[in-house]
C-alpha positions as CSV (number, residue, x, y, z in Angstrom):
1,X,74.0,76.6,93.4
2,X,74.3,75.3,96.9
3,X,72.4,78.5,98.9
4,X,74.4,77.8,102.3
5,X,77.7,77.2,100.1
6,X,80.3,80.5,102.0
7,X,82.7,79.9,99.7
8,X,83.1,80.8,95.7
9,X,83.1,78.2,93.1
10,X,83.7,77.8,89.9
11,X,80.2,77.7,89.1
12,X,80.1,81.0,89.9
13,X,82.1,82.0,87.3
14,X,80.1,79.8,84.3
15,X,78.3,82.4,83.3
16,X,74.3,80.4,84.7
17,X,72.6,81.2,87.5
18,X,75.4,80.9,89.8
19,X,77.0,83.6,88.2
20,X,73.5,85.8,87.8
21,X,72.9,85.2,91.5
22,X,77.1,86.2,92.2
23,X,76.0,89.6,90.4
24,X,72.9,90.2,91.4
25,X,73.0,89.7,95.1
26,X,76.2,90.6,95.3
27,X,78.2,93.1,92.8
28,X,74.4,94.9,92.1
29,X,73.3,95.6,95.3
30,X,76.4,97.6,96.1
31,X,77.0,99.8,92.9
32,X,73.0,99.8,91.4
33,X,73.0,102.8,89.0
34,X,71.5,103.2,85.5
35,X,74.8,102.0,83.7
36,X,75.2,98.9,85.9
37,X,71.2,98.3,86.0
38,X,71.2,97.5,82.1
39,X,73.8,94.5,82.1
40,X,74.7,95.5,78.4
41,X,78.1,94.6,77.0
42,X,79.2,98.1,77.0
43,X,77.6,101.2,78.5
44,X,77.0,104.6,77.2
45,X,78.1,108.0,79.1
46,X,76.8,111.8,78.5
47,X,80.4,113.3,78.6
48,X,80.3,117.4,79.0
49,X,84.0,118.1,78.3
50,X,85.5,117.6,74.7
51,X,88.3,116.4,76.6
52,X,88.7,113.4,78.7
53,X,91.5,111.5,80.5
54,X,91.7,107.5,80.8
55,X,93.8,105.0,83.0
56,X,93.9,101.3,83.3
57,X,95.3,99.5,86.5
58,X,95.3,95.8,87.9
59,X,95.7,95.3,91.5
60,X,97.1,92.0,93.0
61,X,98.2,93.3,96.2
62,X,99.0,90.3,98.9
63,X,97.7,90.8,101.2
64,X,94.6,91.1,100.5
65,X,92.9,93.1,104.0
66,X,96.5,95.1,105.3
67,X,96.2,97.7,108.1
68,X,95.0,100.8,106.7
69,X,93.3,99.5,103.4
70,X,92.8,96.4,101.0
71,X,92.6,95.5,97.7
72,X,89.1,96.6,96.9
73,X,89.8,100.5,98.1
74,X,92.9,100.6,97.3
75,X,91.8,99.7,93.7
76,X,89.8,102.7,93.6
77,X,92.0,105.0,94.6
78,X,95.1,104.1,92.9
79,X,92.5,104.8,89.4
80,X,91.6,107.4,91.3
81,X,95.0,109.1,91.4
82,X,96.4,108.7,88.5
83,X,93.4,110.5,86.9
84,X,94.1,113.4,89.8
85,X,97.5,113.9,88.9
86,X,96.8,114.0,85.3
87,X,95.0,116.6,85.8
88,X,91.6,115.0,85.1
89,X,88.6,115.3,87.6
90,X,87.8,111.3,88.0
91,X,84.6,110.1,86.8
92,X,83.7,106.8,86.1
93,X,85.3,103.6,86.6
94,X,85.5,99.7,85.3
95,X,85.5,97.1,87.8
96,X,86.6,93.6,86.5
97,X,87.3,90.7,89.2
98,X,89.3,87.8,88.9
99,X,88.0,85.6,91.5
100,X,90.3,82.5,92.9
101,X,87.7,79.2,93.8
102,X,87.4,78.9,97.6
103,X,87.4,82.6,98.2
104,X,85.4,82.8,101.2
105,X,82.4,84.9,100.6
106,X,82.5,86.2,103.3
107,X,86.1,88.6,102.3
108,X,84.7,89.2,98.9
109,X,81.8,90.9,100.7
110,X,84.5,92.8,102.7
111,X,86.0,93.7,99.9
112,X,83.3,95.4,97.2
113,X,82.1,96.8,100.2
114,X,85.2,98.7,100.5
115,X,84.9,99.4,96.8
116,X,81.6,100.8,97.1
117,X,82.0,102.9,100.0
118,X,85.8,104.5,98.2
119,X,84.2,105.0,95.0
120,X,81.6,106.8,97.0
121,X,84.1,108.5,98.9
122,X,85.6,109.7,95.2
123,X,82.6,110.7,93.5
124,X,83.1,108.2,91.1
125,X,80.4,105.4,89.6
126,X,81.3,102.1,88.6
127,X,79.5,101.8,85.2
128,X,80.6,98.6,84.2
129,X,82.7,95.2,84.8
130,X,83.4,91.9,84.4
131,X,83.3,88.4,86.5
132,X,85.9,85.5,86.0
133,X,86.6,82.5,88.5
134,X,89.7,80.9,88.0
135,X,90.6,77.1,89.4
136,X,92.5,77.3,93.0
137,X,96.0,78.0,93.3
138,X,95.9,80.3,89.8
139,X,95.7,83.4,91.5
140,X,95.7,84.4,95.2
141,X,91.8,85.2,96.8
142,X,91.1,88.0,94.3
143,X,92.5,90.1,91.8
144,X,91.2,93.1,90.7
145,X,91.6,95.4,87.2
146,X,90.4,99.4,87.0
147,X,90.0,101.3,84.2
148,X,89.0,105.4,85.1
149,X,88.1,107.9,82.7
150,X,87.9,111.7,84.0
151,X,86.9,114.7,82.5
152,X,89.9,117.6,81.7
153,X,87.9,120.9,82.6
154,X,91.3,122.9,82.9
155,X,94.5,122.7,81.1
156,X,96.8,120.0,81.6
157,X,99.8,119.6,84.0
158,X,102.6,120.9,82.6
159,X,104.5,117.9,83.5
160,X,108.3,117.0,84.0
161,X,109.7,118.8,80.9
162,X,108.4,122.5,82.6
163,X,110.7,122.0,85.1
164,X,113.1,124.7,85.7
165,X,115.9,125.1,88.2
166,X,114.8,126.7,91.4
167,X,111.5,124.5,91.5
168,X,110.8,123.3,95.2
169,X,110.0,119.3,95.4
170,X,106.9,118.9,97.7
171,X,105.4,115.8,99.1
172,X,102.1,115.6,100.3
173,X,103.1,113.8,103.5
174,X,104.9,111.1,105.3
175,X,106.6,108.5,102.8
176,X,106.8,104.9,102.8
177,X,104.1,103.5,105.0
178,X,101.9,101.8,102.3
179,X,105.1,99.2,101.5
180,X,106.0,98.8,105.2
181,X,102.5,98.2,106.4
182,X,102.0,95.4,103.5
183,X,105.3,94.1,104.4
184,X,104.6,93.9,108.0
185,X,101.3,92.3,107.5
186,X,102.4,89.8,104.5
187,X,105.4,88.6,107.1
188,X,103.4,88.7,110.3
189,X,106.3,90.6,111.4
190,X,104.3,91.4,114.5
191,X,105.2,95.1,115.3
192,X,103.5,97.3,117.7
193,X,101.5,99.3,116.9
194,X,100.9,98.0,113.1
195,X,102.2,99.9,110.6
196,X,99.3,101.5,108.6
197,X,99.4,102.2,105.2
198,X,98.8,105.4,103.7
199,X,96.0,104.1,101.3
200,X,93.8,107.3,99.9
201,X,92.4,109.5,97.6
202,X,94.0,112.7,96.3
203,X,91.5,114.3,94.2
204,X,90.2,116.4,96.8
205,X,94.3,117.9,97.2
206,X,94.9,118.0,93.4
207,X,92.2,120.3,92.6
208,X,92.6,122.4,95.5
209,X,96.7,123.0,94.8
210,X,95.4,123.9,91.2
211,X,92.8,126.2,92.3
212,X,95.3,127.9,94.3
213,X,98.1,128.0,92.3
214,X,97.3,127.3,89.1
215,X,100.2,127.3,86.3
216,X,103.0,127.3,89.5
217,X,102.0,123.5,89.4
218,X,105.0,122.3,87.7
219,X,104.3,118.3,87.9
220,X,102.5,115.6,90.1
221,X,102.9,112.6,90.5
222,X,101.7,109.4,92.9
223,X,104.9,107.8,94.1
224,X,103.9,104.0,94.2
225,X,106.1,101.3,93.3
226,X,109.9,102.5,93.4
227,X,108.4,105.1,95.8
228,X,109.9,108.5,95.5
229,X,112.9,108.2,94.2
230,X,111.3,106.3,91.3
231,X,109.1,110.0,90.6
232,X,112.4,112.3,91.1
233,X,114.6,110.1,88.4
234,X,111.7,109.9,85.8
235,X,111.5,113.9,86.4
236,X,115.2,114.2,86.2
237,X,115.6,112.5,83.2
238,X,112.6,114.6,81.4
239,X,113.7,117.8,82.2
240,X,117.8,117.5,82.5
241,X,118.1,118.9,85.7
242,X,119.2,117.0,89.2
243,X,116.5,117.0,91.9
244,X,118.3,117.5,95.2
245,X,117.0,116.4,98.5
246,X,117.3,117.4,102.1
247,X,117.4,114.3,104.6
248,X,116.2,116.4,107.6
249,X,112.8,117.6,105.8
250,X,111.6,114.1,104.7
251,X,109.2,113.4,106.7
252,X,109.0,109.8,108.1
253,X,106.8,108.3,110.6
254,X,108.6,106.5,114.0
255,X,106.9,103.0,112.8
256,X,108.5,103.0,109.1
257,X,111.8,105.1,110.2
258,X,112.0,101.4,112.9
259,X,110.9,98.8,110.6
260,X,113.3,100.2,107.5
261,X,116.5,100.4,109.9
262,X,115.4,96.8,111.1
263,X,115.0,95.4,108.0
264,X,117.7,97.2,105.7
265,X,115.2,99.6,103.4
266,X,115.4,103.1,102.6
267,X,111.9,104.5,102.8
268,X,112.7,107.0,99.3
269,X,112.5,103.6,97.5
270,X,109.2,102.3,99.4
271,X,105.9,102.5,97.9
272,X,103.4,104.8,98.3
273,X,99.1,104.5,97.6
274,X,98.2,107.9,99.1
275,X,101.4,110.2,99.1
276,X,102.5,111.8,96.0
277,X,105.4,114.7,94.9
278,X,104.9,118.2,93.4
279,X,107.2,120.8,91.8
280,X,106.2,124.2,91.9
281,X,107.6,127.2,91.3
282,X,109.5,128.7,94.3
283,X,106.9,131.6,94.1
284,X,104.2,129.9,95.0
285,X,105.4,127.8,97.7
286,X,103.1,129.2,100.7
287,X,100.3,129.1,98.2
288,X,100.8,125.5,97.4
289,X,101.8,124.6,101.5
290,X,98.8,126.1,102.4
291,X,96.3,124.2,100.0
292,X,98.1,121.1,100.3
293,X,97.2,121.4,103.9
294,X,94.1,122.5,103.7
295,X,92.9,118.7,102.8
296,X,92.7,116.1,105.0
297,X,95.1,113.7,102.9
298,X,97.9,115.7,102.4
299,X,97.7,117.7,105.9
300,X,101.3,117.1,106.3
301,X,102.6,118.2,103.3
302,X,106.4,119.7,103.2
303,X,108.8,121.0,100.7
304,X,111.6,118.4,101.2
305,X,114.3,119.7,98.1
306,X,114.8,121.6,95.1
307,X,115.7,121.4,91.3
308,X,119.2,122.5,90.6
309,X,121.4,122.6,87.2
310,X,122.3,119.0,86.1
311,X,125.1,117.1,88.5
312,X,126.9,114.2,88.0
313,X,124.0,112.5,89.4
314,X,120.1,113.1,88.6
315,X,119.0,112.7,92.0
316,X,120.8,113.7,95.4
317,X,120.3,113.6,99.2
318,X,121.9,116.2,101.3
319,X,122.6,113.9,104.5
320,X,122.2,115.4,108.3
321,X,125.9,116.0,108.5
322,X,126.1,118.0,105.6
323,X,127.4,115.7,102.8
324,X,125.5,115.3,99.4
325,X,125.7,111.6,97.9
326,X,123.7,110.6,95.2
327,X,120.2,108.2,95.3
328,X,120.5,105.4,92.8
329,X,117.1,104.4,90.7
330,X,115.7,101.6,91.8
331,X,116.2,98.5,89.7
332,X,113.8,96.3,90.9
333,X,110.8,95.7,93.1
334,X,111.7,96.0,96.7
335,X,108.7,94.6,97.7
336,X,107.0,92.4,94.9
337,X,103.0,92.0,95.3
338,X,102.8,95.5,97.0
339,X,99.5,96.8,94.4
């Protein structure tokens, strides 16, 4: 291996000493714990529950380093999240790169430093992975795969089919900025300030709403690609009921609110990576506001509809001047390449 080579090669991925030194100086030195110590083909973990919960996920977001995250964070928390929401308190996760040649090394170090200092952030330990390099031009800089197991201390959300009429639709903040800020950065569309994307954990929120209301925790859910509306149409479908909306509580920063009217989108079918929806009983809705709130993340959490008996259409929008029209499921990727 050359030492003052800044770039990876395909050596690295050859599984000799170009590849020893790739994990030893590089991967090792940010996530050194027993598991990852032992370089064995599979590692062992002292689980207390009798029940755990386990998520796989492959991140090829372009591009890779977008205002407000990247690929290697974002990675964490979107394994992350979907253990939350599940119910499960996250644990441990796989980390397996798929490395493009000429990757500077300089953005891979940028990047599993982010992963080190999210999985930190989370609690969680990276107990095992997996290297490849691939030739140039058969991926794009670096793609990433998760796999998260978490431990289910508590019962399980309920999910979509406890849904009753009545239930209020929460989100845990402002919708739409993860997709606009990749967008914007993927097209160099040059707006001012730069959107930022909403990329984060929810753990911390998830546990608290549970802890505070408990069994008034209807469902959860992350609303990443197809956004929100994608979450309300999967719920409306599971539980036979039509999620209604109200246009004037959905909350939507100025930047996304501008760049969606400039470019045609409607931020209920944008992605999300830190923003996800809850139904909960009406009951409970200044319990749930107030623990939602209580957490950094989801700060800006607002009831923005409610479950009503089944309409023509599963999912509605009141508008500003009063008239209900129905929101379509998306159909297709918006914005390819946007996890």
């Amino acid at each position: 291996m050359n030492t003052n080579n800044t770039r990876i090669t395909l050596a690295h991925g050859e599984g000799a000493r170009a590849t020893r030194e790739l994990i030893t100086n590089r991967i090792l030195t940010r996530f050194d714990n027993e598991h990852l110590r032992q370089l064995s083909d599979a590692t062992q973990l002292d689980v207390a529950s009798d029940r755990i919960a386990m998520t796989t996920d492959s991140f090829v977001v372009s591009p890779m380093i977008f205002p407000g995250g990247d690929i290697g964070s974002m990675a964490v928390y979107g394994t992350v999240n979907d253990l939350a929401v599940s119910g499960a308190v996250p644990r441990w996760l796989s980390l397996a790169l798929i490395i493009e040649e000429g990757l500077e090394l300089s953005i891979l170090d940028k990047i599993l430093d982010s992963i080190a200092s999210a999985a930190e952030r989370c609690g969680v330990v990276i107990v095992t992975g997996d290297t490849k390099v691939v030739p140039r031009g058969a991926a794009d800089g670096i793609f990433i795969n998760t796999t998260g197991i978490g431990e289910l201390n508590s019962s399980v959300i309920a999910g979509p089919r406890s849904i009753r009429a009545g239930d209020l639709l929460i989100v845990s903040g402002p919708i739409g900025r993860h997709g606009i800020a990749v967008l914007s950065a993927r097209e160099e569309l040059a707006l001012e300030p730069p959107p930022q994307s909403d990329s984060a954990p929810l753990h911390n929120s998830v546990a608290c709403l549970r802890k505070n209301v408990g069994e008034a925790v209807k469902a959860i859910r992350d609303a990443t690609r197809g956004g929100v509306s994608a979450v309300l149409h999967e719920w409306a479908t599971e539980c036979n009921l039509t999620m209604q909306l109200d246009e004037t509580r959905i909350p939507i920063t100025d930047d996304v609110r501008g760049a969606s009217e400039l470019l045609g989108l409607d931020p209920l079918y944008i992605a999300n990576e830190g923003t996800m929806v809850i139904a909960v009983d009406p009951a409970a809705e200044a319990e749930a506001l107030a623990a939602l709130r209580s957490i950094p993340e989801s700060h800006n959490a607002v009831v923005i509809g409610r479950v009503t008996a089944r309409k023509v259409s599963p999912v509605t929008i009141q508008r500003m001047l009063g008239v209900e029209q129905p929101v379509d499921e998306p159909t297709g990727a918006l914005l390819p390449r946007i996890c």
